[in-house]
C-alpha positions in Angstrom: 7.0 11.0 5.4 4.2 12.7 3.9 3.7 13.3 0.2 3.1 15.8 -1.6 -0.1 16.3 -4.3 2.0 16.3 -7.2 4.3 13.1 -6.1 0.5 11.5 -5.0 -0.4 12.6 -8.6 2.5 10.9 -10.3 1.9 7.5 -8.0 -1.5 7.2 -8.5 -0.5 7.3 -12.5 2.0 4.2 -11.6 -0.8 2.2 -9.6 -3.2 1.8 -13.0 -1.8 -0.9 -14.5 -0.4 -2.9 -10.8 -2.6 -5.6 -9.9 -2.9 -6.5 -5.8 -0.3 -8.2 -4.5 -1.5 -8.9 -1.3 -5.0 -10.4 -1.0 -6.2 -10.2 2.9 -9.3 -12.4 3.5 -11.3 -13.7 6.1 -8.2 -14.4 8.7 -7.5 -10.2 9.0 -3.6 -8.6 8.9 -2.6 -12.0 9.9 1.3 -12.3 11.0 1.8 -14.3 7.4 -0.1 -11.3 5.4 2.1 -8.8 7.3 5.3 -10.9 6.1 4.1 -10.2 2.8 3.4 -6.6 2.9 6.3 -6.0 4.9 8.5 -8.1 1.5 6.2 -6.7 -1.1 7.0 -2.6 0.0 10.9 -3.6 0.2 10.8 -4.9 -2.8 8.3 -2.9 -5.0 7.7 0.7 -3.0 4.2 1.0 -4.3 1.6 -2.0 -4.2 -1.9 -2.6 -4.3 -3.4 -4.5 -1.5 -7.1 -6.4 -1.6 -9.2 -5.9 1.3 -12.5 -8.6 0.9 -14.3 -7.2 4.0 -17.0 -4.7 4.8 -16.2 -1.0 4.3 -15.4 -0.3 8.6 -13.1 -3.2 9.0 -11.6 -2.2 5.2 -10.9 1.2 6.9 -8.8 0.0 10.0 -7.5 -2.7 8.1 -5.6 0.4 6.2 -5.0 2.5 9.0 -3.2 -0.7 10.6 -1.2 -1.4 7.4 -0.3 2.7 7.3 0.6 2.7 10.7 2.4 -0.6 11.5 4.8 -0.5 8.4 4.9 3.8 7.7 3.7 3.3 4.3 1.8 6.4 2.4 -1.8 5.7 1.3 -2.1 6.6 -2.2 -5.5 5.8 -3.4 -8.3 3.9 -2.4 -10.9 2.5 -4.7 -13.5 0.1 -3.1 -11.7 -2.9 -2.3 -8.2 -2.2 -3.6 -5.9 0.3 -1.7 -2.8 1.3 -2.9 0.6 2.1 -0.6 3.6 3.9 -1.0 6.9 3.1 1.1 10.3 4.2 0.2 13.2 1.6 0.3 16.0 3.4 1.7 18.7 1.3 0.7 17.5 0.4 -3.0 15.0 3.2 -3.8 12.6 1.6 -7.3 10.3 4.7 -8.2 12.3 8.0 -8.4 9.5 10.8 -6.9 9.0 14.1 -8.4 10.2 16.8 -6.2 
């Protein structure tokens, strides 16, 4: 699913006031802090996650989480990157077309 600039727009204005939800630390995209992406996108469609690593591993780190659970990148801002994933049975966050 890709998104387009205005819905990015609109999501980016929803991830201000979201604080991370997932913290991922020394131990990487362990099989506990996929769990917990994997609940926190089914249950919230757009979260923050916390990446405490150097700026490389920060980047592959999110090109894991993008491509092991289809989830949209919204915004990234130093540590803190924000993803998008629609819930297809209980959609949360209705998208601008």
């Amino acid at each position: 699913m890709s998104l387009s600039n205005r819905q990015l727009k609109f999501l980016r204005g929803l991830c201000h006031h979201l604080k991370p939800v997932v913290i991922v630390g020394d131990k990487g995209l362990s099989e506990n802090v996929q769990t917990e992406i994997e609940t926190a996108l089914d249950h919230h469609e757009l979260i923050k996650v916390k990446l405490k690593t150097d700026r490389d591993t920060r980047a592959a780190w999110a090109e894991q989480i993008q491509q092991s659970f289809g989830a949209e990148p919204v915004q990234s801002i130093g540590q803190v990157v924000s993803f998008y994933r629609r819930n297809p049975r209980k959609p949360v966050i209705e998208l601008p077309s």
